[in-house]
matplotlib code that plots the C-alpha trace (Angstrom):
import matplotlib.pyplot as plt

x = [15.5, 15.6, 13.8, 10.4, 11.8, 14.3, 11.9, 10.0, 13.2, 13.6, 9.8, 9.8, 13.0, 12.4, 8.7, 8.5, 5.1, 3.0, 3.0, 0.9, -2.9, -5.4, -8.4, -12.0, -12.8, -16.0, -14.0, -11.3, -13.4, -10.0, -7.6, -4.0, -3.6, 0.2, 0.3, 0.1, -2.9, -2.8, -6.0, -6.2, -8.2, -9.3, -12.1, -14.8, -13.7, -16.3, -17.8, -21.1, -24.2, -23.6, -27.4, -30.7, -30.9, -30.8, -28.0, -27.2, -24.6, -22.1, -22.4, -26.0, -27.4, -30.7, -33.8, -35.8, -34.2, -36.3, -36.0, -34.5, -34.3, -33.6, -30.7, -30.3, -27.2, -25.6, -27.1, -25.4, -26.5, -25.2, -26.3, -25.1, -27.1, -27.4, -27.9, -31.2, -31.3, -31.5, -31.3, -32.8, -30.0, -30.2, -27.5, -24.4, -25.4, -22.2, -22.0, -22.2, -19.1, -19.4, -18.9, -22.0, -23.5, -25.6, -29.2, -30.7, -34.1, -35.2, -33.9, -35.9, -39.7, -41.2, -43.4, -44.6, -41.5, -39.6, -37.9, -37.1, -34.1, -35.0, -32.0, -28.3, -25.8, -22.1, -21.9, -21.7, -22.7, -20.7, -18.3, -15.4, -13.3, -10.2, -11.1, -11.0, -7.9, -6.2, -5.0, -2.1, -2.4, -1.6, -4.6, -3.6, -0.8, 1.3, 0.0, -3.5, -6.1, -9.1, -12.3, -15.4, -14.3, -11.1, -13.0, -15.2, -12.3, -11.0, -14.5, -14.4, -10.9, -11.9, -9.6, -12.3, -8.6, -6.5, -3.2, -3.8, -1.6, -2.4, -5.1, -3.4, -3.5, -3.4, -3.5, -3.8, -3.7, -4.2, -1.4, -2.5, -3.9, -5.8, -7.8, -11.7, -13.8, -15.7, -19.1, -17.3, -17.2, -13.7, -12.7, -10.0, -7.1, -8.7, -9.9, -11.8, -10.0, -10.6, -7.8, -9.0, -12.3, -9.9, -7.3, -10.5, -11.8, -8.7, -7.9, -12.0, -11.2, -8.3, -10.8, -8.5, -10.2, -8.2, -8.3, -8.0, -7.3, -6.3, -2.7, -1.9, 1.0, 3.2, 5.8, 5.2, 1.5, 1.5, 3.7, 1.6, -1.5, -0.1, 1.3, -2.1, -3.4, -0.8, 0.2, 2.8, 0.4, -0.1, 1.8, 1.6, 1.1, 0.0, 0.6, -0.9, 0.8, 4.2, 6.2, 8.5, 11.2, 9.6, 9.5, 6.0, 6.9, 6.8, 6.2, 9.8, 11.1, 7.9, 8.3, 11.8, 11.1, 8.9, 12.0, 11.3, 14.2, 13.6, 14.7, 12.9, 12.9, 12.2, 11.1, 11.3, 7.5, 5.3, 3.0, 4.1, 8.2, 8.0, 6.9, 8.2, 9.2, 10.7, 10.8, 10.8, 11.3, 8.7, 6.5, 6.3, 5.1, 4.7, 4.5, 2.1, 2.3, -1.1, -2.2, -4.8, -3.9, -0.6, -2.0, -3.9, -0.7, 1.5, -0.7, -1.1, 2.4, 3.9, 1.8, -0.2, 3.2, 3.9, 0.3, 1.0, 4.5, 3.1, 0.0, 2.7, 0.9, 3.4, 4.8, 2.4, 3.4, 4.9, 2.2, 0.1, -0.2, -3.2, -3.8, -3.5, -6.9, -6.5, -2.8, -0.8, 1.4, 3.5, 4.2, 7.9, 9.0, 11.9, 10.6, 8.4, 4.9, 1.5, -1.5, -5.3, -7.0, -9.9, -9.1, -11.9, -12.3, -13.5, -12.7, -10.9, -8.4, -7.5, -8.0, -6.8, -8.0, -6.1, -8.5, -7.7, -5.8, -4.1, -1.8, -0.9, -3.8, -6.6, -9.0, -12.0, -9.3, -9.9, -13.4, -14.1, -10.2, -9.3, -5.9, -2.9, -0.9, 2.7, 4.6, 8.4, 10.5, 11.6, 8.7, 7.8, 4.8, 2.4, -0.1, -2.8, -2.6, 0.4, 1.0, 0.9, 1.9, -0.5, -1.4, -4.9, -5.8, -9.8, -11.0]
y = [1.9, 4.9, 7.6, 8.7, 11.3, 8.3, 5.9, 8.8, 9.4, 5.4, 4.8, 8.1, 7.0, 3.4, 3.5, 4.3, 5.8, 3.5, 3.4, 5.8, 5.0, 6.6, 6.3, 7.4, 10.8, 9.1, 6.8, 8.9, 10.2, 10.0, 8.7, 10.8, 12.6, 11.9, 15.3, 18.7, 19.8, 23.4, 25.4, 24.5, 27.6, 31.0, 30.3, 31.1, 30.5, 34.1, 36.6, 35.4, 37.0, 36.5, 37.0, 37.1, 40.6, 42.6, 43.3, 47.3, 49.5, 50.1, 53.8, 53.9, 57.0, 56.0, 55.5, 53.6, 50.5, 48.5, 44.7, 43.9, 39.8, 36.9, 35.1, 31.5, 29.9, 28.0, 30.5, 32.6, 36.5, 38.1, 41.4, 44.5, 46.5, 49.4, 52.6, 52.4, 48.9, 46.2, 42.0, 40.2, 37.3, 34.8, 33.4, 31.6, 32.7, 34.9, 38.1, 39.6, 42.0, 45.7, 47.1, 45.6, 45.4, 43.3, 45.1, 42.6, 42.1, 43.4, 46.9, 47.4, 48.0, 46.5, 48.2, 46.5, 45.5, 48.2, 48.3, 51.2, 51.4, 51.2, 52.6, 52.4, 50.2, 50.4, 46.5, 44.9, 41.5, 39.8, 36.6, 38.1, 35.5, 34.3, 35.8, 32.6, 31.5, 32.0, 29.9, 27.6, 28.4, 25.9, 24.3, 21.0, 19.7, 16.4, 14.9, 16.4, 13.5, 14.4, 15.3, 16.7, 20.5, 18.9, 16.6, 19.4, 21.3, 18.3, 18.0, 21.5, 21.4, 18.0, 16.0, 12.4, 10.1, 12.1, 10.2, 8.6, 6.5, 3.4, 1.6, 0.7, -3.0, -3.7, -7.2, -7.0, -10.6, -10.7, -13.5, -15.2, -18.6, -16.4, -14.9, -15.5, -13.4, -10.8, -12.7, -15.6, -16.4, -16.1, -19.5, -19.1, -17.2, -15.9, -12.3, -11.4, -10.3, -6.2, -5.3, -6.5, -4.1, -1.1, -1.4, -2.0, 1.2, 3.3, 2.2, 3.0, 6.2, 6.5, 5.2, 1.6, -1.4, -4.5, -8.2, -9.4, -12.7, -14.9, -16.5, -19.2, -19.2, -21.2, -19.9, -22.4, -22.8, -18.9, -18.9, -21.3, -19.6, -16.0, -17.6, -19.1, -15.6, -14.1, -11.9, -11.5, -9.6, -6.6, -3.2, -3.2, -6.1, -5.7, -8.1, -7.5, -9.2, -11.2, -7.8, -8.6, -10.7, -13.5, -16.7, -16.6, -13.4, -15.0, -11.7, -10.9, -14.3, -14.5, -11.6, -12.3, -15.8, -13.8, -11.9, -8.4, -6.7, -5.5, -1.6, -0.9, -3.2, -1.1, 2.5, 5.0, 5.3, 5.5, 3.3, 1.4, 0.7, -2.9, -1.9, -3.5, -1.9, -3.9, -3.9, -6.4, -4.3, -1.9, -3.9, -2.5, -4.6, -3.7, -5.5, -3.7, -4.0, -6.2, -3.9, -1.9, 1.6, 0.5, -0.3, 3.1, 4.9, 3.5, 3.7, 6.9, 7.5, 5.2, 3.6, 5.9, 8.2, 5.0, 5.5, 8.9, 8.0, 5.2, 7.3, 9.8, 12.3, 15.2, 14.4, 15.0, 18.4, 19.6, 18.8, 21.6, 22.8, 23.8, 25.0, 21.7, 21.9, 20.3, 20.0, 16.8, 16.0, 13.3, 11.8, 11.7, 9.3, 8.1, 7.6, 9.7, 9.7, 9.9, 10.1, 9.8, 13.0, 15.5, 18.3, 21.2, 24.6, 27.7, 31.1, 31.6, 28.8, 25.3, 23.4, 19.3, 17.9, 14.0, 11.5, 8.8, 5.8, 3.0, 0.8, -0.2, -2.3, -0.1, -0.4, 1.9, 4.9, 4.7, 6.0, 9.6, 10.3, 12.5, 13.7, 12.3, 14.5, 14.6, 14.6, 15.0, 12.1, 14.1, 15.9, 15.7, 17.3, 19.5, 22.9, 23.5, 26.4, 24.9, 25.1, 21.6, 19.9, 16.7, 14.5, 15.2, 11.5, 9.5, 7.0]
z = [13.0, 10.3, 10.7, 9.0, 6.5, 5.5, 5.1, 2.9, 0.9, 0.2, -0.4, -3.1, -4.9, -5.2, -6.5, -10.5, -11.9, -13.7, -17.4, -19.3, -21.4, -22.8, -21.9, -22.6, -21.0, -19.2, -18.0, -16.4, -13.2, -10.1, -12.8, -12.6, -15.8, -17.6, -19.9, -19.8, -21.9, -23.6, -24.9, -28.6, -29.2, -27.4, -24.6, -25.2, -29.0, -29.5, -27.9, -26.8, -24.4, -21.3, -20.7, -22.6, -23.7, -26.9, -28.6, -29.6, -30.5, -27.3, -28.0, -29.7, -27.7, -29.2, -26.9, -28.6, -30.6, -33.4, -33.2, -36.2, -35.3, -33.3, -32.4, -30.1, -29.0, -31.9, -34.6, -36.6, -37.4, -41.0, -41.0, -39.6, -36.4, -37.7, -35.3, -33.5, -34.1, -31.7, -32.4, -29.5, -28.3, -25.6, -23.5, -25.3, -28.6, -30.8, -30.5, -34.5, -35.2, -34.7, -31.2, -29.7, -25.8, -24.1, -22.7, -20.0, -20.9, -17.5, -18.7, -21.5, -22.2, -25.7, -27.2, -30.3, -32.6, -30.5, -27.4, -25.3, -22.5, -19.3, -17.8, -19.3, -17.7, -17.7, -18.2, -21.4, -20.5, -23.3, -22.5, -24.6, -26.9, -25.3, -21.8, -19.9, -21.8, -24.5, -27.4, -25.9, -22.5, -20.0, -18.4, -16.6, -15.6, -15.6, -12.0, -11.6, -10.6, -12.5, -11.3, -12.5, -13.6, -14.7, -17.3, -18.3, -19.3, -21.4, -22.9, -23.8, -25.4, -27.4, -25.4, -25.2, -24.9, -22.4, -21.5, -17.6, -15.4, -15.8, -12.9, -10.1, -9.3, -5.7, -3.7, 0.3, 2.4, 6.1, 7.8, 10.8, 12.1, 14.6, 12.8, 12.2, 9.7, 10.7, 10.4, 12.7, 16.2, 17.3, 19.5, 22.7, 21.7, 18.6, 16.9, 14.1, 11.1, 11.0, 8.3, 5.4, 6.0, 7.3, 4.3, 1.7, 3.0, 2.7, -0.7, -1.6, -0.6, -2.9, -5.5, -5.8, -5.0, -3.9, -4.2, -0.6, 0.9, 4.1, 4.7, 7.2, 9.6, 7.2, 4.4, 1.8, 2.2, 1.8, -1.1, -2.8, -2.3, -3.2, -6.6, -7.2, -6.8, -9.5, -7.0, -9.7, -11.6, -8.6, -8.7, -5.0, -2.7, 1.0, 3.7, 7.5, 10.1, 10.8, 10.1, 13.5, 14.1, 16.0, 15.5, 13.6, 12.0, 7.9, 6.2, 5.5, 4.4, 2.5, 0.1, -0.4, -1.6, -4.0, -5.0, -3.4, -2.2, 1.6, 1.5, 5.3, 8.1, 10.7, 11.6, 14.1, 14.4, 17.7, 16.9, 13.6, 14.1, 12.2, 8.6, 5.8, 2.5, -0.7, -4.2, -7.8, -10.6, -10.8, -8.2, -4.6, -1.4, 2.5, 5.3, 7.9, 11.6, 12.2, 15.4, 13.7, 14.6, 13.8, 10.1, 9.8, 11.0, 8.2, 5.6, 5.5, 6.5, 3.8, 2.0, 0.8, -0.1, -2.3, -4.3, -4.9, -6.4, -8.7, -9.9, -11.3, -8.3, -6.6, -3.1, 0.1, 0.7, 4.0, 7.2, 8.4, 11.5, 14.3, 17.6, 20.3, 22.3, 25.9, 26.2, 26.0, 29.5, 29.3, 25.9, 26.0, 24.0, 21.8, 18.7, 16.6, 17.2, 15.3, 17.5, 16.7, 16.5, 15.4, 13.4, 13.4, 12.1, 14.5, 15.1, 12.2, 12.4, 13.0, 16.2, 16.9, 19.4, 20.5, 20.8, 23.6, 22.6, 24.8, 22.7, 18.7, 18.7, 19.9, 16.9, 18.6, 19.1, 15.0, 15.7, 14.3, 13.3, 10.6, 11.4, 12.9, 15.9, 15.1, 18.2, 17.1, 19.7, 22.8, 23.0, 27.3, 27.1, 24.9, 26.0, 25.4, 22.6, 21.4, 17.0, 16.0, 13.1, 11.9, 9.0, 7.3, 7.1, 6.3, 7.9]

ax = plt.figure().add_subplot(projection="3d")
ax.plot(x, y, z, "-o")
ax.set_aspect("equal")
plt.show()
């Protein structure tokens, strides 16, 4: 068994971004952007009102201003305000040149084509050019998934084509002759097949949405029904199921007949130790344990890590940490442990609380999870108060 930060460092190094294509802005809503993007002018490109208002001189000591015209966003003014003039502006519109400010409508009182001040303010209420950013300023960076500010800031700069990592393709296949759909009724010995809906969720979350299928206990049926599936075609192939060394464990010998070279075997995880990690070029596959929480602890573990690495996306950082509500006695054990839990916010800080859970396969302990409890191996017992360290996870 290798330990997690191993399997981490193997996972990172052998999984190569995806290539690079641009793609309509509309059509870029989650995607990973591939290039920095600079300001290709000031912004705002002029100083505009930041308010609907009347534009006067900003040291005009007049009292009373004659309205000399009107001005919308998009418009353009020629003439000069002279002193005792004013130009009535609404938001957005540019600012003419000549030392202007902004007088909020509420401050003045018209009186025919006149208006009067109200009272003076020391605010200007102008957006000044350049004051959000300035002309070649770095705005985005190589590795930032998009969302909606992020694609209003291309919009604003022009950008309609940014550069994207490519769409992920992704196949999942449950293995197993015990298995029963979900909408079936499971015979003597049987279960009904709950991956495929947990691993479709967690990659809908991650806005990727898999092809999924069933495999039979049997190496070259399976290989014939994954080629007929161009499995060939997928950057990252999942297999639940048959990750151990038993006798009707295929998963291995089935993704090296594919040509995947097996990198992990085996991992010092509580629960999760037989995952599977290999590689065929730039293609990635895993082998997940088929216990459920066994599946939701290595995907986001793992898995997910390897997403992140072929979206062209930064490393998860370092885990955070929380105060350990309840305590934790006994859970000594030798391998590293992730444990269902709740994280919450009160007081001020972070609280986890463990949620119960009784073995790898305990699918209802995945009920109202959002963070996994890291319990380092070694680790007798945990108080209550204690700083833990955990896994932000969805579920």
């Amino acid at each position: 068994m290798i330990p997690v930060s191993e399997a981490l460092e193997i996972i990172r190094s052998q999984c190569v971004p995806l290539p690079v294509e641009p793609v309509a802005l509309d059509q870029c809503w989650h995607r990973v952007l591939r290039e920095e993007i600079h300001a290709t002018e000031d912004l705002p490109a002029f100083d505009r009102a930041a308010m609907d208002g009347y534009a006067i001189g900003r040291d005009d000591p007049a009292e009373e201003f004659g309205v000399v015209g009107e001005l919308q966003a998009g418009g353009t003014w020629a003439g000069a305000i002279g002193k005792g003039q004013a130009l009535r502006i609404f938001t957005g519109a540019a600012l003419p040149p000549g030392g202007l400010r902004v007088v909020m409508q509420e401050d003045v009182e018209i009186q025919g084509g006149k208006i009067k001040l109200r009272r003076r303010s020391a605010e200007l209420n102008i957006r000044f050019r350049g004051e959000d950013a300035r002309r070649g300023t770095r705005l985005l960076s190589q590795g930032t998934r998009l969302g909606g500010g992020e694609m209003a800031v291309l919009a604003s700069l022009g950008q309609t084509r940014p550069q994207v990592a490519r769409a992920l393709r992704v196949s999942h296949f449950v293995m197993g002759d015990e298995l029963v759909p979900p909408g079936g009724t499971p015979q003597a010995g049987q279960i009904r097949n709950s991956n495929s809906s947990l691993l479709q969720g967690l990659l809908r979350d991650m806005d990727l949405a898999p092809r999924q299928g069933w495999l039979r206990d049997d190496v070259e049926a399976a290989l014939q029904q994954l080629r007929s599936e161009a499995v060939d075609q997928a950057d990252l192939l999942l297999i639940s199921g048959g990750t151990s060394v038993g006798k009707m464990d295929f998963t291995r010998p089935l993704l090296e007949r594919l040509g995947f070279q097996i990198h992990i075997s085996k991992v010092c995880v509580r629960p999760g130790k037989p995952l599977l990690f290999g590689t065929s070029g730039n293609r990635v596959a895993f082998g997940l344990p088929g216990n459920p929480l066994s599946h939701f602890v290595c995907f986001h573990l793992f898995v997910a890590e390897a997403i992140r690495c072929l979206q062209g996306l930064p490393s998860r950082p370092g885990l955070p940490s929380a105060f350990l509500e309840g305590g934790l006695p006994g859970c000594l054990n030798e391998r590293e442990t992730y444990a269902p839990a709740r994280i919450s916010t009160g007081g001020g800080r972070q609280h986890l609380t463990p949620l119960a859970w009784r073995s790898s396969g305990d699918v209802v302990s995945l009920i109202d999870v959002n963070a996994l409890l890291q319990i380092p191996a070694g680790t007798p017992e945990l108080a209550a108060g204690a700083v833990v360290s955990y896994l932000p996870v969805t579920h």
